[in-house]
C-alpha positions in Angstrom: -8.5 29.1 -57.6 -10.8 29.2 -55.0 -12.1 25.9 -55.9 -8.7 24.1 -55.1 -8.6 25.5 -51.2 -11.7 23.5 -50.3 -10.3 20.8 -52.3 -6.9 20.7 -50.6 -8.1 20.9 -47.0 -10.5 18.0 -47.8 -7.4 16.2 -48.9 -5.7 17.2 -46.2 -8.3 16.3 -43.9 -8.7 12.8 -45.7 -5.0 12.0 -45.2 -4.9 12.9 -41.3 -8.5 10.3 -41.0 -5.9 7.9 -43.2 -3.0 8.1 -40.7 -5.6 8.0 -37.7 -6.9 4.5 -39.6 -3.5 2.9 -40.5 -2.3 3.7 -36.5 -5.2 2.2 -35.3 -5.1 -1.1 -37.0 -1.3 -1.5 -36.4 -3.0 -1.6 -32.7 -5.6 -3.9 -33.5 -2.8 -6.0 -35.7 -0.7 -5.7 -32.2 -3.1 -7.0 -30.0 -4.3 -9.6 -32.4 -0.4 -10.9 -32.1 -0.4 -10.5 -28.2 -3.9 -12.8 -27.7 -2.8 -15.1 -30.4 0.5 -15.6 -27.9 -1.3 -16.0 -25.1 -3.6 -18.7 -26.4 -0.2 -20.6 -27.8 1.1 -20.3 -24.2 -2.2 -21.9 -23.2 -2.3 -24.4 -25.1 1.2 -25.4 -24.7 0.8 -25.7 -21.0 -2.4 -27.5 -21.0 -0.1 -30.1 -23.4 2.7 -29.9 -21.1 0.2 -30.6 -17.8 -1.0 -33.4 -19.8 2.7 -34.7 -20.3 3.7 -34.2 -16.7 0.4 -36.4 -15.6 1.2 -39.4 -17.6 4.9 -38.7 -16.6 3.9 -39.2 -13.1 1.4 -42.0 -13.6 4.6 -43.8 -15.1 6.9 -43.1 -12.3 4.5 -44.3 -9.7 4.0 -47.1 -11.8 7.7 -48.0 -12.0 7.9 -47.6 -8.1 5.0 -50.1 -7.7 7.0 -52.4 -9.9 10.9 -51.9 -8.1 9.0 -52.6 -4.6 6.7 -55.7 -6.0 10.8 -57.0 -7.4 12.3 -56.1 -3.9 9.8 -58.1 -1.5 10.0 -60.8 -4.5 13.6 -61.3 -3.5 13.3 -60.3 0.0 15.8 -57.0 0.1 14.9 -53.7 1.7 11.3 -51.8 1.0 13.4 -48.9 0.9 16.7 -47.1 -0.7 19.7 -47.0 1.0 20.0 -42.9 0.4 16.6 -42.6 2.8 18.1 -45.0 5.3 21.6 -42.7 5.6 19.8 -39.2 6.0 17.5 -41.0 8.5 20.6 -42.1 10.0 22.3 -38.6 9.4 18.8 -37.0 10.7 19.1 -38.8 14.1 23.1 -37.8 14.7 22.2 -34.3 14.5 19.2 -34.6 16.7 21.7 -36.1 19.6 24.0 -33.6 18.7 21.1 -31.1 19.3 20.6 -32.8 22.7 23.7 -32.6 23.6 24.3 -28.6 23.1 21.0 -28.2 24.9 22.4 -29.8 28.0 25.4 -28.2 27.4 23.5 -24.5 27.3 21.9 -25.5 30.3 24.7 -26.1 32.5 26.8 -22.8 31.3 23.8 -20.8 31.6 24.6 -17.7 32.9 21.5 -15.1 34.4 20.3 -12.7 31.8 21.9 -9.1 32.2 19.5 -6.3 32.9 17.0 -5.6 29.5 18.5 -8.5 28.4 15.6 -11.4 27.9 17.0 -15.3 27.4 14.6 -17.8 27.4 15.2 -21.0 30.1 14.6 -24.5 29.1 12.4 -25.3 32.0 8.7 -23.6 32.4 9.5 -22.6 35.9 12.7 -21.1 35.7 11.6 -19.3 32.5 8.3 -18.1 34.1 10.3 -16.5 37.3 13.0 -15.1 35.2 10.0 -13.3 33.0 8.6 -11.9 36.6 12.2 -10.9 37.9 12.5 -9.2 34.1 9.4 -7.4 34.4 9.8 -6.2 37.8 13.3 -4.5 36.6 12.1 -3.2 34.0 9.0 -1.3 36.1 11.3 -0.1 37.9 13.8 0.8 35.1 10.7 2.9 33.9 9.7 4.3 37.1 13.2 5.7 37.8 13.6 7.2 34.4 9.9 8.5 34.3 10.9 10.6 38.0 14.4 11.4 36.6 12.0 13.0 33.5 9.9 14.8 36.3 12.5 16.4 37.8 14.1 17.9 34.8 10.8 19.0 33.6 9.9 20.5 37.1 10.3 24.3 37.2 13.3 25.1 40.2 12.6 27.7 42.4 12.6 31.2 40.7 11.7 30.3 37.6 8.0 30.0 35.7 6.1 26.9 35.8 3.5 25.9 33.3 1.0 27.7 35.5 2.6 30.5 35.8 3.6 30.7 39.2 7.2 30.4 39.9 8.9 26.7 41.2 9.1 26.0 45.1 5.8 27.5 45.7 2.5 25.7 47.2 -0.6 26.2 45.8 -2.3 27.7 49.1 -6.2 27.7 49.9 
């Protein structure tokens, strides 16, 4: 009996190197399926780059050949849909004039910490200054306002250690 142990744990042994095999070539089988996808994508875009080539070749081709038939007979070099939005393209840049002029004359000065930009250089220059110059001082008054909460009041402990109110004396 003693000759079966050895016998069984070498089959057992042999059957967990087995399972260890099969796994890894359903991996190698997976991957195989994965690259051999990838090279059919490939290959079908290469084909369908190719396509899209002659595809274009033929359109500019047929464009060639409408223009060379429209100065034959004298019509327009171009279609009419270019020649409305070019039409439509200009309306709405009036329009666009319009509302700027419009903005210009109900333009009301910008409220403090409020920035609006001008339409002229100037204008928007000294309204940048006059913005600026508020806002130092917006900053000024709320950095003393800061102070004087911070600042110890008389009778109590400053960060020093000596009590608020009191000079430092020589």
């Amino acid at each position: 009996m003693s000759g079966q142990v050895p016998t069984l744990t070498r089959l057992e042994q042999r059957a967990a190197e087995a399972d260890q095999i099969i796994e890894y070539l359903k991996q190698q089988v997976q991957l195989l399926k994965e690259k051999a996808m990838v090279q059919a994508a490939v290959r079908e875009e290469k084909k369908l780059m190719v396509e899209n080539g002659k595809l274009r070749k033929e359109i500019e081709e047929l464009k060639r050949q409408l223009l060379d038939k429209e100065r034959r007979r004298g019509g327009p070099h171009e279609r009419r849909g270019e020649e409305k939005k070019r039409g439509r393209r200009m309306k709405r840049a009036e329009a666009m004039n319009e509302g700027e002029s419009k903005e210009r004359r109900e333009a009301k000065p910008p409220k403090e910490g409020e920035e609006r930009e001008c339409l002229r250089g100037d204008e928007n220059e000294e309204r940048r200054g006059k913005m600026k110059e508020r806002r130092r001082r917006r900053l000024r008054k709320e950095s003393d306002e800061h102070e004087e909460r911070s600042a110890p009041r008389r009778g109590e402990a400053g960060p020093l250690g000596r009590e608020g109110g009191e000079e430092e004396r020589d």
